[in-house]
C-alpha positions as CSV (number, residue, x, y, z in Angstrom):
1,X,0.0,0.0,0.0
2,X,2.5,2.1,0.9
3,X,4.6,2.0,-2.5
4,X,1.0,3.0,-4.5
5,X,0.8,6.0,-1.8
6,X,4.4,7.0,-3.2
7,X,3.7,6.5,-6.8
8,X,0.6,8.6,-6.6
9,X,2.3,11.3,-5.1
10,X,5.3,11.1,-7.1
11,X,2.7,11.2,-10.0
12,X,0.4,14.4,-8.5
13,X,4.3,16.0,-8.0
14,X,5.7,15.5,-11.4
15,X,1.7,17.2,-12.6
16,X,1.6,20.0,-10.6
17,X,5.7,20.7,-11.6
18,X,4.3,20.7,-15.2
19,X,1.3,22.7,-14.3
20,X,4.2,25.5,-12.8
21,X,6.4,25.1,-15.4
22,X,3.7,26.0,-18.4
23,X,2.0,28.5,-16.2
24,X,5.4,30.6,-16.0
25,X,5.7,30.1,-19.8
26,X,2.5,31.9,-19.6
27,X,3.4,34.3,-17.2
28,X,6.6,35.0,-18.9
29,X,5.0,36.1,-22.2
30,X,2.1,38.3,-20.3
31,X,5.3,40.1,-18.4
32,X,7.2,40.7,-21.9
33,X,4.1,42.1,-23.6
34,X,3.2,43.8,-20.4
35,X,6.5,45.8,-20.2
36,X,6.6,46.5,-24.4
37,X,3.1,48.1,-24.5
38,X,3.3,50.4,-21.7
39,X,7.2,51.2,-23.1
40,X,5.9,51.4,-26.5
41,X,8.7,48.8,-27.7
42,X,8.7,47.4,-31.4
43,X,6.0,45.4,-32.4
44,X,8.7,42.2,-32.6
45,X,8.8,42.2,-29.2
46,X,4.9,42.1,-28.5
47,X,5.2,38.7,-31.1
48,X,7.7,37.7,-29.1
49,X,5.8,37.6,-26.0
50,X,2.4,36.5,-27.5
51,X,4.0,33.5,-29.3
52,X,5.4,32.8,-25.4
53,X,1.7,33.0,-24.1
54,X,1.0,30.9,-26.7
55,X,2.9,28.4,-26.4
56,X,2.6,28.3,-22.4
57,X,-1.0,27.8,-22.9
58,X,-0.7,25.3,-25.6
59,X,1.4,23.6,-22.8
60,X,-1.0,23.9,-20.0
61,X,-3.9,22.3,-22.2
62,X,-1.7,19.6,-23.1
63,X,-0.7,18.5,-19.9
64,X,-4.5,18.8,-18.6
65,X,-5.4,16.5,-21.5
66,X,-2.4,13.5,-20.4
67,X,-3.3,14.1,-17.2
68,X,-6.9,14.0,-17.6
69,X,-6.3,10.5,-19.8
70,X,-3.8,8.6,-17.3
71,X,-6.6,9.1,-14.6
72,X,-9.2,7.7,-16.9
73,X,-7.0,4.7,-17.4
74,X,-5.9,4.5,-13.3
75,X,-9.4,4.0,-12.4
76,X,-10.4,0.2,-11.8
């Protein structure tokens, strides 16, 4: 019992370290295009960040989705 305990929370850590790691993606991107609007930077740099928020978020739903599938297939 106690070995299932540990693989489930090894499993819920490694989830919620991918759940961090896209959200600061995310957060990342809304910082850059944050700080080039109000300093009226180039347009480049407001890609640059929205292409990061995009790709955070891309991340995020992707991990929700393998997430959401290994739990389907861990029920009994």
């Amino acid at each position: 019992m106690s070995s299932l305990r540990a693989h489930s929370l090894e499993t819920v850590t490694e989830t919620a370290v991918a759940y961090l790691i896209s959200v600061g993606i995310t957060a990342c991107g809304i910082w850059i295009v944050a700080g080039t609007l109000s300093a009226g930077s180039p347009l480049a740099w407001t890609l640059a960040g929205l292409t990061t928020v995009a790709i955070g978020t891309f991340s995020l739903f992707e991990q929700i989705k393998a997430s959401t599938l290994t739990l389907q297939h861990e029920d009994p």
